[in-house]
C-alpha positions as CSV (number, residue, x, y, z in Angstrom):
1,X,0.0,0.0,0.0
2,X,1.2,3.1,-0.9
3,X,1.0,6.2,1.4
4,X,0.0,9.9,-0.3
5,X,3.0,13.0,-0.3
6,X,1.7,16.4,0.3
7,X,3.9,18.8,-1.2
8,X,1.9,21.3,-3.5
9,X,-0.3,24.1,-3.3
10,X,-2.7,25.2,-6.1
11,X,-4.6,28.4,-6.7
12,X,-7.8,29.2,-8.5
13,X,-7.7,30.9,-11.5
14,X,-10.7,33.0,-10.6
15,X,-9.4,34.0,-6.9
16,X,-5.5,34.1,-7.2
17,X,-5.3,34.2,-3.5
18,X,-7.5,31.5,-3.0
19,X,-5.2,28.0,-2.5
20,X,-6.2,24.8,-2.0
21,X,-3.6,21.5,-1.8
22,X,-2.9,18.0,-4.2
23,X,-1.4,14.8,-3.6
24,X,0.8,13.2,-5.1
25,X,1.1,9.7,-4.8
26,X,4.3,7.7,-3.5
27,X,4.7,5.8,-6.4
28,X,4.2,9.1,-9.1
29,X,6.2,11.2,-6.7
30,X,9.5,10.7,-8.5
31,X,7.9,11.4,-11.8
32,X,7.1,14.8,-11.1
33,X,9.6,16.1,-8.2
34,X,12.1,17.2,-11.3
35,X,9.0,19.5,-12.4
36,X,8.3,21.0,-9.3
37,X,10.1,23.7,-8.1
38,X,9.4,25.5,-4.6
39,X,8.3,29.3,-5.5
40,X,7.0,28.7,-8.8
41,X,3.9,28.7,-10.5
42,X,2.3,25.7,-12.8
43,X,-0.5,25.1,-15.6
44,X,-1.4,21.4,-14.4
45,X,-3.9,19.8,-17.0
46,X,-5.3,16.0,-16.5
47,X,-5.8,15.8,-12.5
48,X,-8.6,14.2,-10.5
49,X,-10.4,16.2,-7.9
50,X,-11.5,14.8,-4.8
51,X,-12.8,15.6,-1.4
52,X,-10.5,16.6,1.5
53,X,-10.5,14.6,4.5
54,X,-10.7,16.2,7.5
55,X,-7.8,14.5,8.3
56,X,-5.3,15.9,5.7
57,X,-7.6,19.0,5.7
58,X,-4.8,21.9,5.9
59,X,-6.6,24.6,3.8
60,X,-10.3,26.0,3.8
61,X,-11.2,24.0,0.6
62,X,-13.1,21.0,0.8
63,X,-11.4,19.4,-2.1
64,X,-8.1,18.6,-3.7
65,X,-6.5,17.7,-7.1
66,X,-4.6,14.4,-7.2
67,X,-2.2,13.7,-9.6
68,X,-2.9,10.5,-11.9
69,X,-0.7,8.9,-14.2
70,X,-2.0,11.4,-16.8
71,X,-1.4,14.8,-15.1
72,X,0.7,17.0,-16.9
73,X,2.1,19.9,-15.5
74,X,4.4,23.0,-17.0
75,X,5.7,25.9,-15.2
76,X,4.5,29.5,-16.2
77,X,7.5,31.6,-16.9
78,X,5.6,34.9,-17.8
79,X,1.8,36.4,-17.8
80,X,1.7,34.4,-14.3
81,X,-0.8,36.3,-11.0
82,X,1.3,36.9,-8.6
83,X,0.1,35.4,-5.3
84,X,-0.4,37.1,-1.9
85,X,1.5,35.0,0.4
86,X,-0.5,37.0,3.5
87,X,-4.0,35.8,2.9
């Protein structure tokens, strides 16, 4: 059985502010971690959304996007919001 990693943070394209978290699982983790890069900002196409457990709840959104074998993701260089790390 493999266990979920938390490591990314997503926001909204209609509320830049607004964040909500994804999971990666153990066994995809590898695949992605050369993608992701701490600070910057990705388009992610080909996800699953699913609902939050109260237990792994660590944002106000009742959902999350999980990455499936699928996903793609691709890091905006320009034309990105910029995201207020206060809210």
């Amino acid at each position: 059985m493999y266990s979920d990693i938390k490591i990314v943070y997503f926001c909204t394209r209609r509320d830049p502010n607004s964040m909500t978290h994804g999971f990666i699982p153990a066994r995809r983790a590898n695949h992605y971690m050369s993608y992701l890069k701490v600070g910057s900002i990705m388009k992610v196409d080909r996800f699953e959304v699913a609902r939050c457990s109260s237990m792994y709840t660590i944002t106000d959104h009742s959902f999350l996007i999980r990455f499936i074998p699928p996903t793609i993701t691709d890091e905006i260089i320009t034309g990105a919001h910029e995201i207020n790390l206060q809210s």
